[in-house]
N, C-alpha and C positions, 0 to 999 in steps of 0.2 A: 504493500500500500504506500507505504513513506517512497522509496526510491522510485515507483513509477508514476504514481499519483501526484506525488507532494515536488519530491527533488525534480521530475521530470517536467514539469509543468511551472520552475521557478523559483517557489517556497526555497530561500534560503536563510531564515533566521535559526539559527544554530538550536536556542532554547526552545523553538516553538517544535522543531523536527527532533529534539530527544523527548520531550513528551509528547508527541503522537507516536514514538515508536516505545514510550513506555504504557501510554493506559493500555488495558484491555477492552480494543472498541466493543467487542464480541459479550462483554458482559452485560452493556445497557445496551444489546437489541431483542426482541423481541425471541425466544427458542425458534419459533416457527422460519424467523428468518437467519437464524446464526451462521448458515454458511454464505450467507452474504455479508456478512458485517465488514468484510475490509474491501469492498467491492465499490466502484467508482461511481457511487451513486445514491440520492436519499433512500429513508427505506421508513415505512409505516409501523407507526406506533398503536396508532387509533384513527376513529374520525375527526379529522383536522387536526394530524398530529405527526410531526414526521421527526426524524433525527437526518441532520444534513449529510451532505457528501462528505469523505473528509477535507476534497481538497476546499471545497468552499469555507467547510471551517478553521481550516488550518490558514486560508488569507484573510479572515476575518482577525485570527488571533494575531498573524504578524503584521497587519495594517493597523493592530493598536497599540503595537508599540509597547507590551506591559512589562513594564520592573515588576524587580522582585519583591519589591516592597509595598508595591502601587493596590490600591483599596479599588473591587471591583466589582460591579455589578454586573450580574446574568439577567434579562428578563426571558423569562422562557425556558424553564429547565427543563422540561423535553423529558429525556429520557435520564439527565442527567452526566451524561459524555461530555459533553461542552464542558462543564462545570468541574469534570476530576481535571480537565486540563487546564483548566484556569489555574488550579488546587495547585498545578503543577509549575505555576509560573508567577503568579503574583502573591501579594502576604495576606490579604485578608480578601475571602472568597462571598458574595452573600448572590441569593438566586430565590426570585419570584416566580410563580409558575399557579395561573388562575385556576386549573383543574386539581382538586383536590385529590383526587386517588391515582392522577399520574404522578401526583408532587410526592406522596407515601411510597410509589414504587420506585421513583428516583432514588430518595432518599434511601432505601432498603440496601439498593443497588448501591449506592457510593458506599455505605458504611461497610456493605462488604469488599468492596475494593480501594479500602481503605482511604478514601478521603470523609471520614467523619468528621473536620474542621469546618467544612462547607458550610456556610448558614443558609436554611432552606426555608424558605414563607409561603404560604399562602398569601394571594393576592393580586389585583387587578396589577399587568404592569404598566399601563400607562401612567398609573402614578407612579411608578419608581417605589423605591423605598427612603423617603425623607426624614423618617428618623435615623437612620442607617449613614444617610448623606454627611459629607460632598464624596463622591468618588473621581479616582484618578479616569478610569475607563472606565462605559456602559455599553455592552454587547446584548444587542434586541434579537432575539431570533425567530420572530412573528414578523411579516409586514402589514404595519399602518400606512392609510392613505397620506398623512403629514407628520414630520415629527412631532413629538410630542410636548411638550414646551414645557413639564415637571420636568422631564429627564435632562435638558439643560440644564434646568436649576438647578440639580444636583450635580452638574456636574462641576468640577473645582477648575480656577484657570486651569487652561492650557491641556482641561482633559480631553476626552477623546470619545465619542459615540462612534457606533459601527450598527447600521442597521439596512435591514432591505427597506423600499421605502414603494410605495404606489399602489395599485389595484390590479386591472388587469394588466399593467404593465408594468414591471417590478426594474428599480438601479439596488446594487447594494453601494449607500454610501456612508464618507466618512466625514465625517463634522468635528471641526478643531473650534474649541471656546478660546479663539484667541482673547487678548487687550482691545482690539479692533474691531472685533465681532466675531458671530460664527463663518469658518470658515468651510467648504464645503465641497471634495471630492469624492466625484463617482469611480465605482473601482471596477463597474459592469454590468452586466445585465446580470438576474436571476430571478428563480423562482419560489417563494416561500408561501408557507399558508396565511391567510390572513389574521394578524393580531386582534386577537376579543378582547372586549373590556368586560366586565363584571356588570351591566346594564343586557347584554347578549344573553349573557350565563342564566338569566334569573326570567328572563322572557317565558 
């Protein structure tokens, strides 16, 4: 997966390519799918619930630039992959995820492959987590029609959002909270599911 997927396609940050070749992608996929977990492509969790490519997540992780120290937020803990790799690269880990019984199987799943430091919440993420805030980086992995304008807030100068962004036609981009303003590069086209809010959920 790493050499063909990741190194073949450009990913060259050094820390981002030892932890995708240390999680085990193969423990947050689904049994049904496990001989595909290191295969070049999303792969279905539920209804409205995917866990990404790796390459797409492994240029999400090194388009944000994360120190080892740098305080991060997940929105979207999925299946929880994203999240051991965060574990793997920054100091303090936290991660929202609106579906309550994917967010208990996450969890299940990290603490057996050892990332129990992870902080894992229930909750809408368009709010972010504001008590939680400011964070260095915020990595969305739902797309919303517009960013969100809490997850700014939360974020500290100079951070860094990474998010898919649109409806049916999806940029994943990156947003720098400069001094000057926000700053705003597209990194490509892709495809993600759409971000719910908690007004959705209770419909």
């Amino acid at each position: 997966m790493v050499d063909e997927q990741l190194l073949g396609r450009g990913i060259k940050n050094e820390r981002v390519i030892a932890a995708m070749r240390k999680v085990p992608r193969h423990l947050f996929v689904p049994v049904a799918q496990r001989e595909l977990s290191y295969d070049d492509c999303p792969l279905t969790l539920g209804p409205d619930e995917t866990i990404s490519q790796p390459y797409i997540i492994a240029l999400m992780l090194e388009e944000a630039q994360i120190g080892a120290k740098d305080r991060v937020l997940e929105v979207g803990t999925g299946s929880g992959y994203e999240a051991a790799l965060l574990a793997e690269l920054a100091g303090d880990v936290f991660s929202v995820e609106i579906d309550g019984e994917l967010l208990k199987s996450a969890q299940a799943v990290l603490v057996e492959a050892g990332y129990s430091r992870v902080h894992c919440q229930e909750g809408d993420g368009n709010n972010g987590l504001p008590e939680k805030a400011p964070f260095d980086v915020i990595l969305v992995s739902a797309a919303p029609p517009k960013i969100p304008r809490e997850l700014i807030r939360q974020l500290k100068p100079e951070g860094r959002l990474i998010l898919p962004l649109g409806e049916a036609d999806q940029d994943l981009v990156l947003v720098r909270k400069a001094a000057e303003g926000l700053k705003e590069t597209v990194l490509g086209e892709v495809r993600f599911v759409k971000m719910k809010c908690a007004a959705e959920e209770h419909d």
